[in-house]
N, C-alpha and C positions, 0 to 999 in steps of 0.2 A: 425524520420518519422512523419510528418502531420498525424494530425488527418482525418478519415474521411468525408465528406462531412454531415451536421445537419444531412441530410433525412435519413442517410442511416443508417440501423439495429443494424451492429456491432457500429455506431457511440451513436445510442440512448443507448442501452448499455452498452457503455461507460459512458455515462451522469449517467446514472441510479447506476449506480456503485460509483461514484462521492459521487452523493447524498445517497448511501447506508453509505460510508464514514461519510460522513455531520453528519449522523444522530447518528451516533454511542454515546451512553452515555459518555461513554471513551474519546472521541475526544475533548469533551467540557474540559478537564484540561489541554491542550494543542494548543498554536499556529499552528496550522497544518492543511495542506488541498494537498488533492488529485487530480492528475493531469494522467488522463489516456491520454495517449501519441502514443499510436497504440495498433496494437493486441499483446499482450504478453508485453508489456511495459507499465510502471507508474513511477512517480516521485510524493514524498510525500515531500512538502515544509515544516519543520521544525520548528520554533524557541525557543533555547536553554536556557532558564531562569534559574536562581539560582534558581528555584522553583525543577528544576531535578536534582539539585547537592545532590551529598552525600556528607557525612560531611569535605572531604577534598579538596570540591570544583569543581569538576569536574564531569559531566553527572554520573548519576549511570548507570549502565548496563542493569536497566530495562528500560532504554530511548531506546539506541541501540536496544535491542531485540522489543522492538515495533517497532519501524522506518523500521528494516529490516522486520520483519516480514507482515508488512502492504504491505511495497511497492514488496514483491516477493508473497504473493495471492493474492492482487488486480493484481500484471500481471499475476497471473496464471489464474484466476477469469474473464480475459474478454475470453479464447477461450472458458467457459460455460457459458452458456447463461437462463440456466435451472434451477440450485442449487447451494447456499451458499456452497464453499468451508470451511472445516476443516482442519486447520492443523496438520500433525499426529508425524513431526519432525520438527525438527530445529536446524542447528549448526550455531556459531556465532563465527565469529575472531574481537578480538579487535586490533586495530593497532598505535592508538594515543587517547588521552585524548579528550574530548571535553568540554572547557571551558567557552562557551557559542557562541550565535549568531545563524547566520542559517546554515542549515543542511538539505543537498538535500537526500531524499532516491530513487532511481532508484533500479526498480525491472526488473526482463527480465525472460521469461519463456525460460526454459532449454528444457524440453520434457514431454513425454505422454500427454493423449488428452480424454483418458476414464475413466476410474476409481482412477488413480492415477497423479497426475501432479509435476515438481518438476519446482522449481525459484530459483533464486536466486537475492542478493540485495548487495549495498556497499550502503556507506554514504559516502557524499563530504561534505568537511566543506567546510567554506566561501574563503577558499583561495586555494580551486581546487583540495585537500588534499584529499587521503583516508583515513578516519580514522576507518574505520569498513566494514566487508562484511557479509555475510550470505547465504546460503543455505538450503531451506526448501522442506518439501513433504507434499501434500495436497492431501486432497478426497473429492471426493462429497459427501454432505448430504445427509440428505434427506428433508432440508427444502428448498423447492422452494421460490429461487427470487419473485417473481410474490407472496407473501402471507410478503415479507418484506416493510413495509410501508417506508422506507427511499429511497428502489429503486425505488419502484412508485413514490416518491416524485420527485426523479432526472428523473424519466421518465418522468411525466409530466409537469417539467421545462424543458425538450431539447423540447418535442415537442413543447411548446411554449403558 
């Protein structure tokens, strides 16, 4: 699904949520960047360095569980528009190793719309591959969007 058009609300939103992404402390140890994709969808572009291996070489598990959990609240995180979503669960399948390279996470909102939302996420490695999925359950805060300085930042790069 196309994004929507600059002007339009849920598009600024989007942006804004991007750059909520950007700004994250976390993110800076990490080749990674957020791709909001429609309403309920995101793609988190990955790259896999020996830096995230465990000792026997391959991604540790706390790679996956970010990956997936990023990319299923950022999609759950664009139908609110109001408050930082928290995560309250998270289950995680592993399905192959990950050896390095890149690493697409795709989030897609499942359901609920008020107090609770649920997503879920897989991870595609470089050769189309699943190697991992996830489903999570999130709440709103009660820290308002609108008082995080990373969203304003993305807000005020969409508007231009």
């Amino acid at each position: 699904m196309p994004p929507e058009p600059a002007g339009d609300s849920a598009s600024l939103h989007w942006r804004a949520l991007e750059g909520l992404y950007a700004s994250a402390p976390v993110n800076a140890l990490f080749e990674s960047r957020l791709e909001i994709v429609g309403e309920g969808l995101s793609r988190i572009h990955f790259d896999v360095t020996p830096s995230c291996f465990h000792a026997a070489g391959a991604a540790h598990g706390t790679i996956y569980f970010k990956m997936l959990d990023d990319a299923a609240f950022y999609a759950a995180n664009t139908l609110v528009t109001d408050r930082f979503l928290l995560t309250t669960s998270f289950n995680l399948f592993f399905s192959r190793p990950i050896n390095g390279g890149r690493v697409t996470a795709e989030g897609r909102w499942v359901s609920g719309r008020r107090r609770v939302l649920v997503a879920e996420a897989r991870l595609i490695d470089e050769e189309g591959e699943e190697v991992g999925r996830g489903t999570g359950t999130f709440q709103r805060s009660r820290i308002p969007l609108s008082s995080l300085d990373g969203y304003n930042a993305g807000l005020r790069e969409a508007l231009g």
